[in-house]
C-alpha positions as a printed Julia matrix, in Angstrom:
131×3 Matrix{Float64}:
 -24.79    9.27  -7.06
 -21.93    7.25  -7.79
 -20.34    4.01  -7.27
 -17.4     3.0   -4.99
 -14.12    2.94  -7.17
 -11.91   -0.01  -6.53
  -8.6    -0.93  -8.37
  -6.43   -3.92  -7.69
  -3.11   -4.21  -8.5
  -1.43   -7.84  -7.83
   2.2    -7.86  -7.26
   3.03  -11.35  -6.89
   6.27  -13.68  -5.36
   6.68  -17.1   -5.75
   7.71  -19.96  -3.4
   8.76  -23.11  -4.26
   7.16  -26.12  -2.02
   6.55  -24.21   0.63
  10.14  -22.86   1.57
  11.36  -19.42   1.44
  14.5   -18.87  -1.03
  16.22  -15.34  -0.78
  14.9   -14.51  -3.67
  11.49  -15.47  -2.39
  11.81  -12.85   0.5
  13.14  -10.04  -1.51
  10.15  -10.14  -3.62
   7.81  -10.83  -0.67
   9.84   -7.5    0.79
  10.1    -5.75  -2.33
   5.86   -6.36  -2.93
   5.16   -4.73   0.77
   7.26   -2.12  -0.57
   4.7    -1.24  -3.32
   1.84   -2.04  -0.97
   3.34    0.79   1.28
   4.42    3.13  -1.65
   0.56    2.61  -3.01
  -0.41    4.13   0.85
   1.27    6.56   0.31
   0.3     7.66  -3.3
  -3.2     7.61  -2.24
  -2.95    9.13   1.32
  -0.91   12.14  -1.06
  -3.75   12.25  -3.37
  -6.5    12.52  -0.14
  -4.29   15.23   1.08
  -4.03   17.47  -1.79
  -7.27   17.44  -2.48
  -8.62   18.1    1.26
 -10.31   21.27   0.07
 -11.78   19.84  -2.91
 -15.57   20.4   -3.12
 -17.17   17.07  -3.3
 -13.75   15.02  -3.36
 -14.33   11.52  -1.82
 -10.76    9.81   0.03
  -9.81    6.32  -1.04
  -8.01    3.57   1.23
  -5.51    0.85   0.6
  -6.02   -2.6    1.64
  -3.98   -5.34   0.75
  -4.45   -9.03   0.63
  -2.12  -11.81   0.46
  -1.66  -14.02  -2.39
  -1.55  -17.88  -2.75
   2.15  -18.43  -3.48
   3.44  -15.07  -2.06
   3.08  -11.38  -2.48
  -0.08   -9.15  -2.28
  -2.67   -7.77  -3.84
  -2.87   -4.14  -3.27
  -6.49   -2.53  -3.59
  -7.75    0.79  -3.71
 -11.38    1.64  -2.17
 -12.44    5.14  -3.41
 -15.14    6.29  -0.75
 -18.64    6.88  -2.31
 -19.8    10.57  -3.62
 -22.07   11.76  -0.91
 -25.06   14.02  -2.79
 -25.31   17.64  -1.09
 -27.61   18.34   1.78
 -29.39   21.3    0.18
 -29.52   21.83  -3.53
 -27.09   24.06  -5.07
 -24.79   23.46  -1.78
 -21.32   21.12  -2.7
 -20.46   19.13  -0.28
 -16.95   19.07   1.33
 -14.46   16.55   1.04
 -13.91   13.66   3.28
 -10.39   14.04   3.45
  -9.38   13.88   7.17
  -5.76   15.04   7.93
  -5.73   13.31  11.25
  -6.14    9.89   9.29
  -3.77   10.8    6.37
  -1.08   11.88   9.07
  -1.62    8.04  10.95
  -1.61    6.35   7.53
   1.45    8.03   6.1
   3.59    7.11   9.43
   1.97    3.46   8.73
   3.2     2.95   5.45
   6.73    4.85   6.56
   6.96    2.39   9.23
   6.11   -0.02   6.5
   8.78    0.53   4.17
  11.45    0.47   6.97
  10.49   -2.84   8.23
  10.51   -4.46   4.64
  13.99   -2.33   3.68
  15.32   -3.6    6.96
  14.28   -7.14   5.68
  16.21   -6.64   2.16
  18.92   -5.27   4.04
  19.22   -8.45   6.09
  18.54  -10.46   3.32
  21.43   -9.32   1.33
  23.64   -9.87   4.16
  22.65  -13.48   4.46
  23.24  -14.18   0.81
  27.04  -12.38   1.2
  28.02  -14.38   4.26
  26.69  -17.74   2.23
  28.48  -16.74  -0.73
  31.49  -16.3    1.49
  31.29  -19.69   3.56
  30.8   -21.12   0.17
  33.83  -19.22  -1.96
């Protein structure tokens, strides 16, 4: 029997005393970019390996940082031993899931493109009240 799998990756912003900069948001945007990229990575790997024998799903969670940004972590569901000896068991990939999580993380990446987007257009119009 094996162990739960778990790997964190941290990708972190800054603030400074509390308020946001632009360059603050675009990393907090550009770090729930990755978090939603790392979804989908994972929910990819789940999918193409929904007929594996034995093959246990992982999930991504993510938690926020002090300062900005998040850490993104990645739960690899337990191996399950087989019912009957000599019998594999089958994987606990459900497509129903991976379908709801991919649209998440799709939904995801618009919101925090539509926030760099905004962003940008913010830091023109200041440049051009300033110039």
């Amino acid at each position: 029997m094996s162990v739960p799998c778990r790997l964190r990756i941290v990708v972190g912003c800054d603030t400074h005393w509390g308020a946001m900069s632009f360059q603050s948001i675009t990393r907090a945007s550009l770090s729930g970019v990755r978090v939603e990229e790392t979804r989908l990575a994972v929910s990819a790997t789940n999918v193409a390996n929904v007929n594996t024998p034995g093959f246990r799903s992982g999930r991504v969670a993510s938690e926020d940082l002090p300062g900005g940004g998040a850490a993104v972590i990645v739960r690899w569901s337990s191996a399950i031993p087989p019912v009957e000896p000599g019998v594999e068991t089958p994987s606990n990939t459900e497509l129903a899931t991976e379908f709801v999580d991919q649209q998440g993380a799709l939904a995801g990446v618009r919101a925090n493109v539509a926030v760099l987007r905004a962003t940008h257009e913010a830091e023109k119009s200041l440049l051009d009240v300033l110039a």
